[in-house]
N, CA, C and O atoms as a GROMACS GRO file, in nm:
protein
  328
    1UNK      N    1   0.083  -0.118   0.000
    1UNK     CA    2   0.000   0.000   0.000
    1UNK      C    3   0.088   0.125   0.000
    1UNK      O    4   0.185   0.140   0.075
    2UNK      N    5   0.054   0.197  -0.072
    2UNK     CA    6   0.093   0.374  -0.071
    2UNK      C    7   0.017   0.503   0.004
    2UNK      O    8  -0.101   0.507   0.038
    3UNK      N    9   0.117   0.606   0.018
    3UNK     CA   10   0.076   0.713   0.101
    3UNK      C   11   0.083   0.820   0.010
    3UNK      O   12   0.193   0.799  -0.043
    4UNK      N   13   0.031   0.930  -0.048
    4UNK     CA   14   0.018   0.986  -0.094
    4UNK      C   15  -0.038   1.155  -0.014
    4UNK      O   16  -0.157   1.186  -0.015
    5UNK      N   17   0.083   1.256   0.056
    5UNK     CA   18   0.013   1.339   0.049
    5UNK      C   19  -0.103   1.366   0.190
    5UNK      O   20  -0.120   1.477   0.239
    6UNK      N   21  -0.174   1.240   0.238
    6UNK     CA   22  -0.326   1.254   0.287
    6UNK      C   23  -0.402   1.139   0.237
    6UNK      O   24  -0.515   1.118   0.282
    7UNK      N   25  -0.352   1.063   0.150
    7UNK     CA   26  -0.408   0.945   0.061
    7UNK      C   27  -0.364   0.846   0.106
    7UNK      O   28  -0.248   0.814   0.079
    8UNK      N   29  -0.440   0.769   0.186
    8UNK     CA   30  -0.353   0.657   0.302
    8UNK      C   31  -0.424   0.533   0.209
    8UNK      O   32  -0.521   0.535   0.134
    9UNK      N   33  -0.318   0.408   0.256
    9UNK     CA   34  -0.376   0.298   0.206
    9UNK      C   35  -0.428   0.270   0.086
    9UNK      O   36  -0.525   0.197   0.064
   10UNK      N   37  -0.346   0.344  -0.010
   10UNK     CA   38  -0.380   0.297  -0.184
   10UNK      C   39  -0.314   0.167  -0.260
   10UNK      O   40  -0.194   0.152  -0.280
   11UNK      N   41  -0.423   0.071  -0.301
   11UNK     CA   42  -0.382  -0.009  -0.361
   11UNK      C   43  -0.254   0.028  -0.468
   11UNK      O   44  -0.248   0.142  -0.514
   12UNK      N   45  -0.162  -0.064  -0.501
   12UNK     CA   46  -0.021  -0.012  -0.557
   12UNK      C   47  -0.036   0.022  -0.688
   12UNK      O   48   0.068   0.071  -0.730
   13UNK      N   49  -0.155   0.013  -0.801
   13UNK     CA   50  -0.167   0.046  -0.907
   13UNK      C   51  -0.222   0.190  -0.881
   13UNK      O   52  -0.236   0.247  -0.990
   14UNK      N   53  -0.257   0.266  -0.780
   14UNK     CA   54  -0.313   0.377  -0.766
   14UNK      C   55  -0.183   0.476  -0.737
   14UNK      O   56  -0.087   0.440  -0.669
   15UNK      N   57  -0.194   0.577  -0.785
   15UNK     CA   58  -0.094   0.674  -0.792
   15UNK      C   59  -0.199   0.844  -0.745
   15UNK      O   60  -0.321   0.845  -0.759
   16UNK      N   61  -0.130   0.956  -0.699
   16UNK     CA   62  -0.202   1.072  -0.674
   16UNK      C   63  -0.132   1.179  -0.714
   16UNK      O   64  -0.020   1.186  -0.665
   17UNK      N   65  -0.164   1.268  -0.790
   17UNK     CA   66  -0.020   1.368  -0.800
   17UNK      C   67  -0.081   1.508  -0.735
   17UNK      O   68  -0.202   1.509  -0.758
   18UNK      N   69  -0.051   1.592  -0.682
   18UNK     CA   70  -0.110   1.718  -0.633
   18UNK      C   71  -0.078   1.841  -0.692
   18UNK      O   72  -0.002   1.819  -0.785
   19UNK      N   73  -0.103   1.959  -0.679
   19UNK     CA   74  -0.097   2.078  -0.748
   19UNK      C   75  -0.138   2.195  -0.672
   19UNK      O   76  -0.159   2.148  -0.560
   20UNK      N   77  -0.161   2.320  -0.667
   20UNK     CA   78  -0.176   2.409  -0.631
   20UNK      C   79  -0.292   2.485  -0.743
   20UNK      O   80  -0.203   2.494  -0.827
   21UNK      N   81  -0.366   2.522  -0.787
   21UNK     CA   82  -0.453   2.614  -0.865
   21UNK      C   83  -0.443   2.724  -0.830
   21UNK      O   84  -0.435   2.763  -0.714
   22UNK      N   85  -0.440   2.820  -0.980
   22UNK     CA   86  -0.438   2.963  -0.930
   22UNK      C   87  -0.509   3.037  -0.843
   22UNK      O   88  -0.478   3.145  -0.792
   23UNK      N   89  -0.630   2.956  -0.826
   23UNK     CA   90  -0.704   2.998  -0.702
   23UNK      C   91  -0.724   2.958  -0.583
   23UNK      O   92  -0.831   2.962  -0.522
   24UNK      N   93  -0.582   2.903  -0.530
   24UNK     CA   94  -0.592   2.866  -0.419
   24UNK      C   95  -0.604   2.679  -0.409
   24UNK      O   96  -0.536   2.596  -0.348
   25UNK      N   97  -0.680   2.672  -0.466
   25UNK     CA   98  -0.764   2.480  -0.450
   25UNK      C   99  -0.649   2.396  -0.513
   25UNK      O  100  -0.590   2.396  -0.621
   26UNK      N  101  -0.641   2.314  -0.384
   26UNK     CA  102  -0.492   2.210  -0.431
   26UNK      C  103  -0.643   2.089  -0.515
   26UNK      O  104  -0.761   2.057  -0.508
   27UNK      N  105  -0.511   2.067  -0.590
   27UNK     CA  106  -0.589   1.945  -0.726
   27UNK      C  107  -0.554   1.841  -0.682
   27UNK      O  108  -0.442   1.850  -0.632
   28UNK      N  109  -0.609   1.720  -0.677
   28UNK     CA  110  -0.555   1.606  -0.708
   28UNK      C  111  -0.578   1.546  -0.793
   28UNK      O  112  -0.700   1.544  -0.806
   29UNK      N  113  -0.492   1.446  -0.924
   29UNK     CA  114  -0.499   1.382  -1.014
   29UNK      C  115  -0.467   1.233  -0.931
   29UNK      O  116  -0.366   1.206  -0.865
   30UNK      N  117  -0.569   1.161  -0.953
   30UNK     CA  118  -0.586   0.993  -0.944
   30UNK      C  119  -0.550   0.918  -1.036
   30UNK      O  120  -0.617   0.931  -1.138
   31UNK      N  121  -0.475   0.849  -1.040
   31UNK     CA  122  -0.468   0.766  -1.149
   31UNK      C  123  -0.466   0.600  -1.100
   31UNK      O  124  -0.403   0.559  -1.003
   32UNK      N  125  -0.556   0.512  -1.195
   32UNK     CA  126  -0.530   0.334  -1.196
   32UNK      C  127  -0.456   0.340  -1.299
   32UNK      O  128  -0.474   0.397  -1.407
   33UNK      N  129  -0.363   0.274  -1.257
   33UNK     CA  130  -0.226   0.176  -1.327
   33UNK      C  131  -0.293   0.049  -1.380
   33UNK      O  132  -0.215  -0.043  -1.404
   34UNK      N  133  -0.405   0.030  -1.399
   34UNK     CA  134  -0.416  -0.127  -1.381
   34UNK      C  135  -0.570  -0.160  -1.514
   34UNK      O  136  -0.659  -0.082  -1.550
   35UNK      N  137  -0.543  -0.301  -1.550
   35UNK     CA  138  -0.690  -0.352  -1.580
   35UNK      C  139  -0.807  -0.361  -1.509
   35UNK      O  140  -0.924  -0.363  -1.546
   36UNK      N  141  -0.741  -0.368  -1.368
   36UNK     CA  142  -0.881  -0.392  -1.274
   36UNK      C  143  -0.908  -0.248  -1.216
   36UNK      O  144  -0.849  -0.140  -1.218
   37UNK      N  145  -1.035  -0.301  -1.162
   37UNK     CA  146  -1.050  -0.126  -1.083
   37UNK      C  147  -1.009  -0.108  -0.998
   37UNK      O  148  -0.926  -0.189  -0.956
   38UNK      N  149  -1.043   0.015  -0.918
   38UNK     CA  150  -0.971  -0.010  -0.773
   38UNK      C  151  -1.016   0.116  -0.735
   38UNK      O  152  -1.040   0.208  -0.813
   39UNK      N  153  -1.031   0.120  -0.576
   39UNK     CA  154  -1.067   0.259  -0.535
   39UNK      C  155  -0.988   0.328  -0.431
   39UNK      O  156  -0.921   0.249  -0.364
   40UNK      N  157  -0.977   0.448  -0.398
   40UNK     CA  158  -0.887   0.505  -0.293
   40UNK      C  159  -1.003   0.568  -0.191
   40UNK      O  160  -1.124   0.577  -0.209
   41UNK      N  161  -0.924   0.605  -0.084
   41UNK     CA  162  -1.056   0.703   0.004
   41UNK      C  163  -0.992   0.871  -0.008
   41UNK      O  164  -0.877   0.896   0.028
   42UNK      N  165  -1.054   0.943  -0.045
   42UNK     CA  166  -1.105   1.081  -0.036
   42UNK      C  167  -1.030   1.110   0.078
   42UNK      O  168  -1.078   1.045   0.172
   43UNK      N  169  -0.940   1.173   0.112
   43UNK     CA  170  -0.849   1.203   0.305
   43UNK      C  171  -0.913   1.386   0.288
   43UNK      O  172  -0.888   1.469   0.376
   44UNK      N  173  -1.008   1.427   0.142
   44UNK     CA  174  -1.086   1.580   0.209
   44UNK      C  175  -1.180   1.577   0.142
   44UNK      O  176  -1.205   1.501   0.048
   45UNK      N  177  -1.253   1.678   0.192
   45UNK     CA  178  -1.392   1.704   0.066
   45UNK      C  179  -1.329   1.771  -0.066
   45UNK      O  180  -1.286   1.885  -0.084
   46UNK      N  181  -1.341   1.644  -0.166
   46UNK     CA  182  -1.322   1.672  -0.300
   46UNK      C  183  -1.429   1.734  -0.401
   46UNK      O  184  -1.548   1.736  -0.370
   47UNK      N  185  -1.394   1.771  -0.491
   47UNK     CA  186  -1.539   1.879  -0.585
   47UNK      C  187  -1.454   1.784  -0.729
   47UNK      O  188  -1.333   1.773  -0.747
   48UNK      N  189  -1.572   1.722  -0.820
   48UNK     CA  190  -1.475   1.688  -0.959
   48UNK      C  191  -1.469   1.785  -1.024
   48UNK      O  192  -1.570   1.855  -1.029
   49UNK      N  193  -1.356   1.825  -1.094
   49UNK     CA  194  -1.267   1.906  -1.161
   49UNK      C  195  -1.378   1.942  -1.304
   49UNK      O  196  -1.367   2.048  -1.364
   50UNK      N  197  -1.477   1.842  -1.341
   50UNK     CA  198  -1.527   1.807  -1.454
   50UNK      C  199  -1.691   1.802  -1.448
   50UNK      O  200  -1.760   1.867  -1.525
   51UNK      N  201  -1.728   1.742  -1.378
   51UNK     CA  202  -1.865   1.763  -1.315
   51UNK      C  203  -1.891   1.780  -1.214
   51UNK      O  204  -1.975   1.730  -1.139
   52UNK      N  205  -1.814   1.861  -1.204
   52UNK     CA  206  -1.872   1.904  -1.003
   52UNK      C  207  -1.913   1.866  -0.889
   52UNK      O  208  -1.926   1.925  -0.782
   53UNK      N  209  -1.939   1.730  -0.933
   53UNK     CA  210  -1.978   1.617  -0.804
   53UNK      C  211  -1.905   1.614  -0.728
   53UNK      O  212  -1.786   1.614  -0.758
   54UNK      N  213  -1.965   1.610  -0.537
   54UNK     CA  214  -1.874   1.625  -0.451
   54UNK      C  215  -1.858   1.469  -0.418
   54UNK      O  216  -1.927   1.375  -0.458
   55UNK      N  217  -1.735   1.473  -0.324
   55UNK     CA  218  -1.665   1.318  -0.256
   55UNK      C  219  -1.679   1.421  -0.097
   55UNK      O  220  -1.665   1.540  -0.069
   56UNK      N  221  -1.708   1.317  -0.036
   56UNK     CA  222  -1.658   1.431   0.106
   56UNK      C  223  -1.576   1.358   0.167
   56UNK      O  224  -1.570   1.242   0.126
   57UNK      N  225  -1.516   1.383   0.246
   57UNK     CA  226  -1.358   1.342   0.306
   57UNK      C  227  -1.452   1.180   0.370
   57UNK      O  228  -1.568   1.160   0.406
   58UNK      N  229  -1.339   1.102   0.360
   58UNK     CA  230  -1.352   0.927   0.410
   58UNK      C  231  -1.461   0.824   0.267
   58UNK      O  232  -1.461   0.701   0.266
   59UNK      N  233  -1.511   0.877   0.202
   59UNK     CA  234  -1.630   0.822   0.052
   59UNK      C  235  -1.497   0.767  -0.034
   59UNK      O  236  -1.385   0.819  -0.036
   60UNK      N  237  -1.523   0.700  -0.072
   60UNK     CA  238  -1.413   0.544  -0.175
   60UNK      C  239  -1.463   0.686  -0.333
   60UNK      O  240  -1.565   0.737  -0.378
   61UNK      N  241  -1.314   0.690  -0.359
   61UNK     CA  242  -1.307   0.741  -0.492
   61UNK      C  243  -1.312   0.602  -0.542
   61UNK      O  244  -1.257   0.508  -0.485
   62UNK      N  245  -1.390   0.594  -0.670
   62UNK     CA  246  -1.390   0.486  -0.782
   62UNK      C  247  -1.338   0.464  -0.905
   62UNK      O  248  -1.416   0.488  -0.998
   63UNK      N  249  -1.225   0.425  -0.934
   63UNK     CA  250  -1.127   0.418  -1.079
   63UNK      C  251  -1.164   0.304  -1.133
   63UNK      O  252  -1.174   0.202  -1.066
   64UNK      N  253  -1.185   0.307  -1.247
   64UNK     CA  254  -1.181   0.181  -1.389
   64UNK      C  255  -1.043   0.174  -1.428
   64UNK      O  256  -0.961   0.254  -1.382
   65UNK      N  257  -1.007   0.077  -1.518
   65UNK     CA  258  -0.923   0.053  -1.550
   65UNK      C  259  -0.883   0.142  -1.637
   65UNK      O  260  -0.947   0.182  -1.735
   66UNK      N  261  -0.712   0.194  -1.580
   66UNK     CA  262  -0.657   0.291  -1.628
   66UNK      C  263  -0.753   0.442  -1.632
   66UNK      O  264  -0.758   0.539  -1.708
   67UNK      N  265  -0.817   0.404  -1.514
   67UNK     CA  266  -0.909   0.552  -1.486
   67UNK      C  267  -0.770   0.667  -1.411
   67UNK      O  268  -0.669   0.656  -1.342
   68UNK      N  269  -0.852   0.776  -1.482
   68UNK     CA  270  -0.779   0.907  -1.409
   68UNK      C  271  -0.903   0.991  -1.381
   68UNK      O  272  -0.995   1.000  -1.462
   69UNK      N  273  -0.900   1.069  -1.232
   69UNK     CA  274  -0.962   1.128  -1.170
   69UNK      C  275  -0.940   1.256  -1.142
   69UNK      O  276  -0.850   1.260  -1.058
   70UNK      N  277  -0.972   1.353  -1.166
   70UNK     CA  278  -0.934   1.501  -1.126
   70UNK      C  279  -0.997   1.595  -1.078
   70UNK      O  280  -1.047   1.680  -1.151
   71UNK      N  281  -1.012   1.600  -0.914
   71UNK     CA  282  -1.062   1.623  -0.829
   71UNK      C  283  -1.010   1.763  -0.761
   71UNK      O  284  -0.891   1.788  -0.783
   72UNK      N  285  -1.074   1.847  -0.690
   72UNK     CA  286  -1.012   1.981  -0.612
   72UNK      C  287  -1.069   1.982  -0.496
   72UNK      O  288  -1.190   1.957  -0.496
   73UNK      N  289  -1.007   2.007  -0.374
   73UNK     CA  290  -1.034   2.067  -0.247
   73UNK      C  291  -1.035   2.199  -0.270
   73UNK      O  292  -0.965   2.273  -0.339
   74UNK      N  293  -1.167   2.221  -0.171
   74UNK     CA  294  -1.136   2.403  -0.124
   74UNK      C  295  -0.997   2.456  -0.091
   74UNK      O  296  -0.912   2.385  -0.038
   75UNK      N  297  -0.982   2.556  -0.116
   75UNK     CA  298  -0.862   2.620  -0.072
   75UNK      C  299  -0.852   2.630   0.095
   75UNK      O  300  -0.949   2.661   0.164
   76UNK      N  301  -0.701   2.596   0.157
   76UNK     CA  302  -0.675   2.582   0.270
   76UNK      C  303  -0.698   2.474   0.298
   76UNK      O  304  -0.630   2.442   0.395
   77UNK      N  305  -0.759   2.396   0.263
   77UNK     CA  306  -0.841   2.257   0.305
   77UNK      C  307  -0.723   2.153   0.292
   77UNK      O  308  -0.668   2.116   0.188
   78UNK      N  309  -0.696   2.109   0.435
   78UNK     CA  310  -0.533   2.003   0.446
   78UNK      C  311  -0.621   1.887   0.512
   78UNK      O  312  -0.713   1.884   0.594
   79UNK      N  313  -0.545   1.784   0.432
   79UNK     CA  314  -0.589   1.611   0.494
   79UNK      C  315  -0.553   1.630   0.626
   79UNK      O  316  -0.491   1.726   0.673
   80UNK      N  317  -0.589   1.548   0.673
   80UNK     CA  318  -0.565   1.503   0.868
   80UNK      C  319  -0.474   1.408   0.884
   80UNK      O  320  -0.505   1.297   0.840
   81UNK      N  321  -0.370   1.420   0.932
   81UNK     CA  322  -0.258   1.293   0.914
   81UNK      C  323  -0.326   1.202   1.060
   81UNK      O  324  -0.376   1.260   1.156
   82UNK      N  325  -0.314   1.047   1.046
   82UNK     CA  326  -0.385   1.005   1.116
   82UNK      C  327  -0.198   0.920   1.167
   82UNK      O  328  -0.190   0.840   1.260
   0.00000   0.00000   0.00000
């Protein structure tokens, strides 16, 4: 399993990359490595980058194979290190 950031416990085909936006809202990009699916958990309240649907912090993000996800937190908004 991988740590990512606030992204605890990701299966090893799951990858997260982060960013900053000009307005403040750190991004995260999700990515499956894999044929199978696989899901990660949300460590904040996410908004999709694309349709606006919210994740709220602890909800199973859902990847397909070779899914990429691109998600934003509010600005200021930091995972909880557990």
């Amino acid at each position: 399993m991988q740590r990512f950031d606030g992204w605890q416990d990701l299966p090893d085909s799951v990858t997260v990359a982060m960013g900053t936006a000009p307005d403040g809202r750190r991004v995260h990009v999700v990515h499956n490595w894999n044929w199978q699916p696989a899901t990660a958990q949300a460590p904040v309240d996410l908004t999709d980058a694309l349709e606006g649907d919210v994740v709220p912090a602890g909800t199973s993000v859902r990847l397909g194979a070779w899914d990429v996800r691109v998600r934003a937190a509010a600005p200021g908004a930091a995972a909880e290190e557990r």
